[in-house]
N, C-alpha and C positions, 0 to 999 in steps of 0.2 A: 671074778668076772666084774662084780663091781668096782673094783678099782681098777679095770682097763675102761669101762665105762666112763668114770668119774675124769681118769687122763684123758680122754677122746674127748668130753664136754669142753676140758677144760683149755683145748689145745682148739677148739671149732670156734670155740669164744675168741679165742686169740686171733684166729685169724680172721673172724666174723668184725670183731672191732678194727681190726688194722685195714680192711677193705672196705669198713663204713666209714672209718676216717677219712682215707682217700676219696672214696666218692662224695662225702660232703663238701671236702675243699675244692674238688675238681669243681664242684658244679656251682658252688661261690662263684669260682672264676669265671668257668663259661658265662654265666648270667652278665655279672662284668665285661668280657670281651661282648658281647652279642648285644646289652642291649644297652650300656653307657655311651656317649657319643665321643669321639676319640678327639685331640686334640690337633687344630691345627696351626701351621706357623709361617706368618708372615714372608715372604720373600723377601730377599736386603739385595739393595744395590752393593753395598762391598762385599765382596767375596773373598773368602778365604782359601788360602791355595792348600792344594788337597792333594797328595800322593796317594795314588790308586796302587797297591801293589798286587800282586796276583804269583802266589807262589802254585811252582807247575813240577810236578814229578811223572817225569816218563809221558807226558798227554801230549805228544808231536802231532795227531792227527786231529790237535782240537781246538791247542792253543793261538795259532795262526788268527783261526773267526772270533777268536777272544780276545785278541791285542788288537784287531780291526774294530771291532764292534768297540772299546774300551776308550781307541784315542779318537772314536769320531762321535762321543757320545758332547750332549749339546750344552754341557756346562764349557763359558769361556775358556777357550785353547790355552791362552798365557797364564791360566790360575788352576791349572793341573795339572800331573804330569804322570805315566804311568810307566811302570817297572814293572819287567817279568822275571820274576826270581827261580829262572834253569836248571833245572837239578836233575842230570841225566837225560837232554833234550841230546837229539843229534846233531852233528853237526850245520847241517842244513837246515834245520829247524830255526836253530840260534842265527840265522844268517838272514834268513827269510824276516825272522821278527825283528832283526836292526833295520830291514831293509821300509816297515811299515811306515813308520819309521816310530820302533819303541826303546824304553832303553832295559837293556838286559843283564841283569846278574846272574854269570855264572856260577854254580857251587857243587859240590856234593855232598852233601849232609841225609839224603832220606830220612829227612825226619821233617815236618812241614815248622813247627814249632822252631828248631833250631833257624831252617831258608827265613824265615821273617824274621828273625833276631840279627842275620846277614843282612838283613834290607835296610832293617831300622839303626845299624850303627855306621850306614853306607854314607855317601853323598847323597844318594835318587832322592831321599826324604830331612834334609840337612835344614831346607830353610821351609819345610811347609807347615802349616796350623795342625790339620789334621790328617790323619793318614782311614785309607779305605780300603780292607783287606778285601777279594774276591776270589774266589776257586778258579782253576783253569778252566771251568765248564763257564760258568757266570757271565752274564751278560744284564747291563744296568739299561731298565725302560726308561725314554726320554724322561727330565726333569727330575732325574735319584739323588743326582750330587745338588741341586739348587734347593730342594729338602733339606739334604744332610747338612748343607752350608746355613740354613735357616734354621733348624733344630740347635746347634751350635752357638749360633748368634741369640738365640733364646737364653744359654747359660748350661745345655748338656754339656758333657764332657765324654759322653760315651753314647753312641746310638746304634738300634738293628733295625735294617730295612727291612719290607716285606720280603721273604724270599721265597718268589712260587716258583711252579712247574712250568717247564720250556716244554717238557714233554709227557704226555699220554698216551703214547703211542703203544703199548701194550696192558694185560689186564694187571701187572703188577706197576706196573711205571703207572698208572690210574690210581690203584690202593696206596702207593705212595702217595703221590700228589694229594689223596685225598688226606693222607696220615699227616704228612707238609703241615695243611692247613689246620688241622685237628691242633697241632701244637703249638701253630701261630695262637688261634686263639687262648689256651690253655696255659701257655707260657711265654706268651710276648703279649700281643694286645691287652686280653686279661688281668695279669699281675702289674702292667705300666698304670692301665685302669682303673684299679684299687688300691693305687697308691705304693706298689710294690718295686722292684726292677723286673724288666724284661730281660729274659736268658737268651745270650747271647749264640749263633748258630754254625760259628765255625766259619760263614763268610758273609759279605751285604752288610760289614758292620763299619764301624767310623769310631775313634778315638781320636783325640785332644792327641797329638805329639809325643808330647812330653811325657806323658800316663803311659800310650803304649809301650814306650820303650821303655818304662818303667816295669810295668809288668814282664815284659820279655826278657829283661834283666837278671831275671827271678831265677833262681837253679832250678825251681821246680818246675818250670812252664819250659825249660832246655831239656830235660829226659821223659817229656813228655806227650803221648800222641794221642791225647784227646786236650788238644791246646785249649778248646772252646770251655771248657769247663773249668780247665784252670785259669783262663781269665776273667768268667765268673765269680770263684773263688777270689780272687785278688780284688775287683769289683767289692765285693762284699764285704773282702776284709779293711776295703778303706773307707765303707759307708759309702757308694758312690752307686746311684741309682741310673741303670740305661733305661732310656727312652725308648719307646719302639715308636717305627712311624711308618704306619699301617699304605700311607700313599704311595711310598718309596718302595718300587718296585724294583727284586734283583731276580732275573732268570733262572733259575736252576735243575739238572739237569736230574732226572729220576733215574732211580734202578729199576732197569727192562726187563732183567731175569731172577728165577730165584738164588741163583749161585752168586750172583752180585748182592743182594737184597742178605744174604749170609754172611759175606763176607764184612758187610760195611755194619753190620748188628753186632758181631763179634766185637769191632773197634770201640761201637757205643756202649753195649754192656759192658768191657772192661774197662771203660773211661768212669762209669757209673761206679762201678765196685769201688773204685782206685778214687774214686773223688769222697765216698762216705768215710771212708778212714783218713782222707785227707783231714776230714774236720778234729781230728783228733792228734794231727800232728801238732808241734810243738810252736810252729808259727801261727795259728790257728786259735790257740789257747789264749792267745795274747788280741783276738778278733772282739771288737766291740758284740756283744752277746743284745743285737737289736732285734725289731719283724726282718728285717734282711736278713740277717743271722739263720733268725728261726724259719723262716719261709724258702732259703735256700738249702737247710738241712734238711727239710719234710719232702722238697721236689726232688733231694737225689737217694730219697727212703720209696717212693714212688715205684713198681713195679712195671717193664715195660708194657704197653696195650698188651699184644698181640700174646703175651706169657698168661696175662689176667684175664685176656676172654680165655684162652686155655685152662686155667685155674676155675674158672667158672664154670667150664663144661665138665670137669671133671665132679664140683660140688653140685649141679644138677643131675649129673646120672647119681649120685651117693641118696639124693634128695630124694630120686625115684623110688630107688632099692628101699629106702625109712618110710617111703609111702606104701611101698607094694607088700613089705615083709613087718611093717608095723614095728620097727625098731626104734629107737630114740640113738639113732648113730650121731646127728649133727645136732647141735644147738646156737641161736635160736632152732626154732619151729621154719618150716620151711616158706611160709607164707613174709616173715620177713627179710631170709631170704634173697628171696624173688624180688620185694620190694624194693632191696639194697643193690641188686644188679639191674631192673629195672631205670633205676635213677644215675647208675652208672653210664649207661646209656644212652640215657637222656641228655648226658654233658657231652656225650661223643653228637649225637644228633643235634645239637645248640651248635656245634662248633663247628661244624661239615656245612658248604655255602652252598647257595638251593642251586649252585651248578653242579653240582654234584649227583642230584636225584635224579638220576635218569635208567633207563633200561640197559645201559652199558655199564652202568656202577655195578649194581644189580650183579649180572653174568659174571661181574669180576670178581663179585665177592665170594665167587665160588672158590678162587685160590685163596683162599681167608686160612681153610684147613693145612692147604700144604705151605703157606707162611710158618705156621704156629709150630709144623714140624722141623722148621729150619731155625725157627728160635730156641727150639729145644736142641738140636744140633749146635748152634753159638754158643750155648752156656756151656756143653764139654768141649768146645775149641779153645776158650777164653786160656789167655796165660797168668800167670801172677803179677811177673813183670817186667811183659815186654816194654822192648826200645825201639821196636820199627815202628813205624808208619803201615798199617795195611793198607794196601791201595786200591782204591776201586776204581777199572777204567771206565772213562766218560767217551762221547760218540756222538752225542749230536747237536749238530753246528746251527740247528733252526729256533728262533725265540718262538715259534708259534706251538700249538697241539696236535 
């Protein structure tokens, strides 16, 4: 008995330190995102011409209001130019959007990573500075690219715009949006703020040219569908810090149900899995071992929220049963604890914007439980090593809430 004891201690320890870790760093950062003051940059009369691309799988009923909203966004016409990268659109779809008038590549590749390595060795982006990836849902708030062109003109070579919610229109499209923001703070605003890089989100980002296609070059960033992370990785491994810029608004569309909200968690957890071993590939080993290094490897050791508030509900009922039954099951004492999820907390509440606090957040957070059941659901969907793209459909064509 006492040596299942003594392994119980010593297994509470472990994971008592690995979730004090985390909440210490997290809450570094929140402090940094919430209360440094963020950098801003200059406007430049010369602009740099800027390829918008926008790869689109299967999104016919959405893409339309997104190559509309894209070619009539208010950075000068002659120093931009946007590409819809098609990939099993109809054919009327594809007709409709030459007709906006935008330019189209066609392909079939299902896989989003592969469609933008089609784009980037095309003509669309042959003679531009920068290129600006967007989702098919995505929509850029007035003055994103005269940012992104002044971010650049500063000496970035890699930037991520703000990307909020277009939508709130239900209690999970809400806990999203609210989650959206939790991670601006925590992993863009924050880490740009204390000197870090900002993680890049999959869309609302800008790259130098020449880099991106660099990176997409890469075999590894070709069989892979969580692109976002491995252009972070590539980021990292050339020393090269993105900027985030907090003003730069990009639209984005939230998950409305819990079965969308499953599916697109499956994608991330298995991007997460597949990005930790990454660090251990053999192009990797040869990665300058800098704070990038080590600050990108601790954020993909990071447990998802919604797993960790679940992990904590489970180690406060344990906490009860050692109060009620007078057992020394956990260690510490349960008083630190509390303390430690407390301040966990605390970094989620720094980093949630006081539009948030209201009596509709509230009633949402009542789906909080049946999220954490669909997280748990995601991790025995996960593959080892898939090659699709899972895809989640998008739906609404409104930038407003």
């Amino acid at each position: 008995m006492n040596t299942i004891y003594l392994l119980g201690h010593i297994l509470s320890w472990a994971v008592f330190i690995y979730f004090a870790a985390n909440t210490l760093y997290l809450l570094v950062i929140a402090f940094c995102g919430r209360f440094i003051r963020g950098k801003k940059f200059l406007l430049q009369h010369d602009k740099y011409l800027i390829a918008v691309l926008i790869p689109c799988i299967r999104e016919d009923h959405i893409i339309e209001d997104t190559a509309r909203h894209a070619i009539s966004h208010d950075y000068p016409f002659s120093r931009f130019t946007v590409t819809v990268i098609a990939d099993k659109l109809q054919p009327e779809t594809v007709k409709a959007l030459k007709e906006i008038p935008v330019d189209v590549l066609e392909v079939d590749l299902s896989m989003k990573s592969r469609s933008l390595h089609a784009a980037l060795e095309s003509p669309a982006v042959a003679d531009s500075d920068i290129v600006m990836i967007l989702d098919a849902d995505n929509i850029m708030a007035p003055g994103c690219l005269e940012k992104v062109n002044a971010a650049f003109h500063a000496g970035f070579q890699a930037v991520q715009c703000h990307r909020t919610a277009k939508n709130k229109n239900t209690p999970v499209a809400l806990l999203d949006a609210m989650s959206e923001e939790i991670n601006i703070n925590l992993f863009r605003r924050g880490p740009s703020l204390a000197g870090l890089s900002a993680a890049p989100i999959g869309s609302g980002m800008a790259f130098k040219t020449g880099l991106i296609r660099e990176i997409f070059s890469s075999k590894e960033i070709l069989k892979n569908p969580g692109e976002d992370r491995e252009i972070d990785m590539q980021l990292m491994q050339r020393n090269i810090k993105m900027e985030f810029l907090d003003d730069a608004f990009v639209y984005d569309e939230k998950v409305a149900s819990v079965v969308v909200f499953e599916k697109q968690r499956v994608r991330w957890l298995e991007a997460q899995v597949n990005h930790v071993k990454r660090f251990f590939d053999t192009d990797m080993k040869r990665a300058q071992k800098t704070i990038l290094f080590y600050n990108k490897f601790f954020q993909n050791l990071l447990l998802p929220r919604v797993l960790t508030m679940l992990v904590f509900c489970i180690i406060i009922i344990i906490l009860l049963f050692q109060v009620i039954l007078q057992l020394p099951l956990l260690q510490p004492d349960p008083p630190v604890w509390i303390t430690m999820m407390c301040l966990y907390f605390l970094t989620l509440f720094i980093s949630i914007p006081l539009s948030f606090y209201s009596m509709r957040t509230l009633l949402a957070l009542g789906h909080v439980p049946l999220l954490m059941f669909s997280m748990v659901r995601a991790v025995f969907k996960m593959k080892k090593n898939r090659t699709e793209f899972i895809h989640t459909p998008k739906s609404f064509t409104s930038d407003g809430n």
